[in-house]
Steps between C-alpha positions, in 0.01 A plus 500: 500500500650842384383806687532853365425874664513776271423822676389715209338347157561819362842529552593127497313383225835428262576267783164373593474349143884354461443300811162395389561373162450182405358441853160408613361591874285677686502881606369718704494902427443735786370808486723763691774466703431264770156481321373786675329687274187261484586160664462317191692241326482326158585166409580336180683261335656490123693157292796772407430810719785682349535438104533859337225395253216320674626471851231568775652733662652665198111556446495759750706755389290512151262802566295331190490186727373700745238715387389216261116431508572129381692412829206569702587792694680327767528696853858444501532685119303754666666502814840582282326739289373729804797439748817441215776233492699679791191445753545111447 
């Protein structure tokens, strides 16, 4: 079991996908530091979380991902529209 802690997607994302290519797992995005902005948590999981093309976290950092009407709106697309990348 590999563990990771990045402390800012915004600013760590070039690292968040390198150690997540080619890798499948679980994750868990906070919102806020500490989560203390609103308590909340998301969890997911992805077969390559980190591939530059269709990686599932890679998805993320598409603002047409995000905003797309075809990916149902999520909370957590949302969530990083209204708070940012840097809130997570």
């Amino acid at each position: 079991m590999c563990v990771k802690f990045y402390v800012n997607a915004k600013t760590d994302r070039k690292q968040i996908l390198n150690d997540n290519k080619a890798r499948s797992g679980i994750y868990f995005l906070f919102l806020g530091r500490e989560n203390v902005i609103n308590g909340k948590i998301y969890i997911g999981q992805g077969l390559d979380l980190g591939d530059l093309n269709k990686g599932r976290l890679t998805r993320y950092y598409h603002n047409s991902y995000l905003i797309s009407k075809n990916r149902g709106n999520s909370i957590l697309n949302r969530a990083i529209e209204k708070y940012g990348h840097d809130k997570f």
